[in-house]
Structures are given as C-alpha cells and as structure tokens.
C-alpha positions as CSV (number, residue, x, y, z in Angstrom):
1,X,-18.6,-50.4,54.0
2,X,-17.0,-47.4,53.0
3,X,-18.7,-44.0,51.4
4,X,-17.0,-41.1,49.8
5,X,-18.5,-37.7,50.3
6,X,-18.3,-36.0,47.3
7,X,-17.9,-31.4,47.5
8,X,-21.2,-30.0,47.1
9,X,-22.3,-27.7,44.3
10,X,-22.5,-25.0,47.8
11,X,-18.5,-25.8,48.2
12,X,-17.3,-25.1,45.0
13,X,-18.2,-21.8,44.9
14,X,-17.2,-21.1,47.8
15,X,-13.6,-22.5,46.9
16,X,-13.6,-20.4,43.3
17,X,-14.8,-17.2,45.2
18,X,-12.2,-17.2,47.6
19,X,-9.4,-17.8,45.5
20,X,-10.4,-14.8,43.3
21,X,-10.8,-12.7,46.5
22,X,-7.8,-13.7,47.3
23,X,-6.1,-12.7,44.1
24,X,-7.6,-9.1,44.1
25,X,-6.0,-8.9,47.7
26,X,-2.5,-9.7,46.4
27,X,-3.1,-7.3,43.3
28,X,-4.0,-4.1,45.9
29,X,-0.9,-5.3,48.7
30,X,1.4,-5.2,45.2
31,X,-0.5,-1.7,44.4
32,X,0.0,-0.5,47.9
33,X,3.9,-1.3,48.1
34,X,5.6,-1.5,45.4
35,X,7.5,2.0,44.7
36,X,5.8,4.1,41.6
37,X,7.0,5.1,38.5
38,X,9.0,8.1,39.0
39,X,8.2,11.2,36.2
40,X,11.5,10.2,34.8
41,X,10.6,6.8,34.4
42,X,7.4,7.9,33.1
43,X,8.7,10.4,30.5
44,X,11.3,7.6,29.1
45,X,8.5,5.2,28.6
46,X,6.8,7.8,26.6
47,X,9.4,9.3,24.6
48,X,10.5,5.7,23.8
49,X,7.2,5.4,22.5
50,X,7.5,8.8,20.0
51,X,10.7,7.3,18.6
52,X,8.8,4.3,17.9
53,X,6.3,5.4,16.5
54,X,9.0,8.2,14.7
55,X,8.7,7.7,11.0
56,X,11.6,9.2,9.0
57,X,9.3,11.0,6.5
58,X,11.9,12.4,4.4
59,X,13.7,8.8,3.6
60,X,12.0,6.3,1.9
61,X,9.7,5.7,-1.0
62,X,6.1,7.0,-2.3
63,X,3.2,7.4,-4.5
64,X,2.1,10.9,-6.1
65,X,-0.9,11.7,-8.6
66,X,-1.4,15.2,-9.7
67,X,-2.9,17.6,-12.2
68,X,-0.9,20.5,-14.3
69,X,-0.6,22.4,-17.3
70,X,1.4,22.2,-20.1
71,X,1.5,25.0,-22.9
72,X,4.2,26.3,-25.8
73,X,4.0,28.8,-28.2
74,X,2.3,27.5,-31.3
75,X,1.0,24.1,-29.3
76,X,-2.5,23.6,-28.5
77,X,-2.1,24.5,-24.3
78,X,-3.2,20.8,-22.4
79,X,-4.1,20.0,-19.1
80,X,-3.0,16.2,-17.6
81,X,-3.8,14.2,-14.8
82,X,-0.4,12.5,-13.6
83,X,0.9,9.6,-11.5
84,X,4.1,8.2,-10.3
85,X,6.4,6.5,-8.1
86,X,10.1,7.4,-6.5
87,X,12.1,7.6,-3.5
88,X,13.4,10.2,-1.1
89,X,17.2,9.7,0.8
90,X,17.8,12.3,4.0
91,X,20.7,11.6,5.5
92,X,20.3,11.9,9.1
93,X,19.7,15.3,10.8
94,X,20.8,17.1,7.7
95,X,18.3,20.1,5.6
96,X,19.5,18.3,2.5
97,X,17.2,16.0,0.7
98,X,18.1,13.7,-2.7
99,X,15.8,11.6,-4.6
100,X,14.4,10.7,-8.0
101,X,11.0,9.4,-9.5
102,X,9.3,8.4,-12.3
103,X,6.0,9.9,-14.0
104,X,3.2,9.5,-16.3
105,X,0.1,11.4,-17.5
106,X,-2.3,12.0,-20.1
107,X,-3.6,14.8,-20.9
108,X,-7.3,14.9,-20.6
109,X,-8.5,18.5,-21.6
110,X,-7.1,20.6,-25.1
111,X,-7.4,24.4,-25.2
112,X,-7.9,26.0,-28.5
113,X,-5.1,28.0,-29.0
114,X,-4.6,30.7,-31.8
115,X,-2.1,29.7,-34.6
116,X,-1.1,26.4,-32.5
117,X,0.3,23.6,-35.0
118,X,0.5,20.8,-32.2
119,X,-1.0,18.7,-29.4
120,X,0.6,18.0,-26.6
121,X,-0.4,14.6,-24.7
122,X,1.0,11.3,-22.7
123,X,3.7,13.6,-20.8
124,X,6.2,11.4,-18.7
125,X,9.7,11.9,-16.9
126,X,12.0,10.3,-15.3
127,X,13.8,13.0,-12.8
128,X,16.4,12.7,-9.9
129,X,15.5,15.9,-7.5
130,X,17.8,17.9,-4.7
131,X,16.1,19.9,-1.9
132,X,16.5,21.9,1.3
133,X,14.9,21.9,4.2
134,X,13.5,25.5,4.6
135,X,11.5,23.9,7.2
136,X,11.1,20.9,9.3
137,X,8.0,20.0,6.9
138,X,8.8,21.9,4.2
139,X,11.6,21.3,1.4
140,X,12.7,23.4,-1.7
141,X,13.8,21.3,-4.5
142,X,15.4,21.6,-8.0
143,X,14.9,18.7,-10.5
144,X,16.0,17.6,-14.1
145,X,16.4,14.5,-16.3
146,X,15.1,13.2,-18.8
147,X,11.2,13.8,-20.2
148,X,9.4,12.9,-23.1
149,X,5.9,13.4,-24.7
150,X,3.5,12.5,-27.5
151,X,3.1,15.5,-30.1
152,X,0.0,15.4,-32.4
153,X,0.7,17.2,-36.1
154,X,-1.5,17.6,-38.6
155,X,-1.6,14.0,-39.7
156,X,0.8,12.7,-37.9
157,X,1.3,11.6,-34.4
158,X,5.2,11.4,-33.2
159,X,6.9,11.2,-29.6
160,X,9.6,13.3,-28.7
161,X,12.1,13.0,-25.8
162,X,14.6,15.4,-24.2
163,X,15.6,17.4,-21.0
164,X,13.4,18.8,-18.1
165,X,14.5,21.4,-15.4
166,X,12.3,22.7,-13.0
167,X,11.6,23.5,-9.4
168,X,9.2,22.8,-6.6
169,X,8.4,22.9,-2.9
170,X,6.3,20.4,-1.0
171,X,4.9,20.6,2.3
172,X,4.2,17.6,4.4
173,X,0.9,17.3,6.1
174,X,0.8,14.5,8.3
175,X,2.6,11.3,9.0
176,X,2.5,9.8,5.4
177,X,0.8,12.9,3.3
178,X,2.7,15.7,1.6
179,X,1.4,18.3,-1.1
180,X,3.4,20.0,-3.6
181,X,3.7,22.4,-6.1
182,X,6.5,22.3,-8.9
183,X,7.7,24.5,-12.4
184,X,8.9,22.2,-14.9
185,X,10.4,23.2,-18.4
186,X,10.5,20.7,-21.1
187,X,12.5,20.9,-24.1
188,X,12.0,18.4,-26.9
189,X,14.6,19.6,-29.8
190,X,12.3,21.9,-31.4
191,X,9.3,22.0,-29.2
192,X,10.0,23.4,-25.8
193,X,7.1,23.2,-23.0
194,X,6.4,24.4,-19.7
195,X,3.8,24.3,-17.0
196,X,2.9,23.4,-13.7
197,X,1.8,20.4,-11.9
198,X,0.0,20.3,-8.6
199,X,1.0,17.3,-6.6
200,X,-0.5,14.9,-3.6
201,X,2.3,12.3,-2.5
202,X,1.7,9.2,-0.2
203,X,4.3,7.6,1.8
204,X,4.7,4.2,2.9
C-alpha cells in the first residue's frame, strides 16, 4: 500500500519566504552592479520630461470673461460683464502672435449721464488681433473688426453694427491662465463708443 505525503502548512511558508528573499537578493546584486545613471543621462531624462510637459501657451485656443466700460458723449455710460471664445497662432520661436475671437456681453449697470439720449447694452465683436512679444509672458496686441451693440432711444430699441480698433496687453500667469487689459473704440455710423475691458483668459 502506497501513501502520499502531502507539504505541510510549516513547508509552504518556508517555500514562499525564500523565494521572496531570494528576489530581494537579486534586486540588491542588480543595485550593486549595474553602472548608474550618469548626470547627463539624468539631466536628458528630465529635460525630456519639461518638453513634455511644454505647453505652447501662445498657440491654440481659449476661453475669456471679463468686465469693462463703455461710454460716448450723449449715451448713458454702461458697465458689461463679457465672455468669449478664439484662438491664438505663434509660429515657432517667433515675438509675433496672430489670432481672432469672438465676444459677447451685457451690460449690467447704467450711469446717469447729463444730456445722454441713449443706452448702450448687449455689446459683441468679432475681432482678428496681432501682437508682439515684449516679453516671454507678456504680448502687446492691436485688434479690429467688426462690433456691434444694442442702442436704447427714447421709445425705441435698435442694434447697430460697425468697426472696432483698439489695443491691449495680456500677461500670462501660469500654464493655462493669462490676464489682460485692452482699449477698444467702437464706431456705429453715428454713435461712436469707447472703453475698456478687463480680461481673465483660460487655455485649453
């Protein structure tokens, strides 16, 4: 008659403990020969990293909302909360910077002005934008194209398109924020406005 010895509960742990002692010893022979990582080996691996993680902040498209002022002789001055959408092109390692975006805003708070005839409210552009890099994070920009508005008479309410020139400068903060400042006149055949408009832009 024949028996079969089956490993005891005592053997397999023995069996499981050495084979991870024996890993660990190959892992600190490997450690212990094996050349290291030279510093230039080292500092590829991490400047391979910053150009991954490199985002070209002055190409591509974004978000903005802001806040400005817009006022004319003889129309009620108007402050608007504003929002829109575009996209910036940079062309390699050059200063200059082209782009063009689209805006809209109503105006949320009327000053009484003396003598003024209209209302100014619901301001929106559409604007194409060239800049220069003053600085690596900072670019001065002219813009123009076209804008248009909704002017409140007495007793009636008509919209009024035309041209917008202006200029601005906007400073990037971080990765994916910039703020930004521009001037923008507005003429609209016989009403001409102007103010300026505060900006926070998001990248993405």
């Amino acid at each position: 008659m024949t028996t079969t010895k089956t490993p005891s509960d005592g053997s397999l742990v023995c069996a499981v403990a050495w084979t991870i002692l024996s890993l660990a010893f190959a892992i600190v022979l490997a450690c212990l020969f094996l050349p290291p990582a030279s510093a230039a080996d080292k500092g590829a691996a991490r400047a391979a990293v910053a150009v991954a993680d490199e985002r070209p902040f002055w190409t591509g498209c974004f978000v903005e909302a802001g806040v400005g002022d817009r006022s004319s002789t003889g129309m009620v001055d108007g402050i608007a909360v504003v929002g829109g959408a575009g996209c910036n092109w940079r062309a390699g390692a050059s200063p200059l910077v082209l782009g063009g975006l689209a805006r809209y805003g109503v105006t949320v708070l009327h000053a009484d002005s003396a003598g003024a005839t209209l209302a100014f409210d619901h301001p929106g552009a559409f604007l194409a934008r060239a800049g220069y890099l003053v600085t690596p994070a900072t670019l001065l920009y002219a813009t123009g194209g076209l804008t248009f508005a909704r002017y409140e008479e007495p007793g009636r309410v008509r919209w009024r398109s035309g041209q917008a020139l202006g200029l601005g400068l906007e400073t990037r903060l971080s990765n994916t924020i910039s703020i930004g400042v521009e001037y923008l006149w507005e003429d609209h055949g016989r009403v001409e406005a102007y103010g300026m408009t505060a900006v926070l832009r998001h990248r993405f």
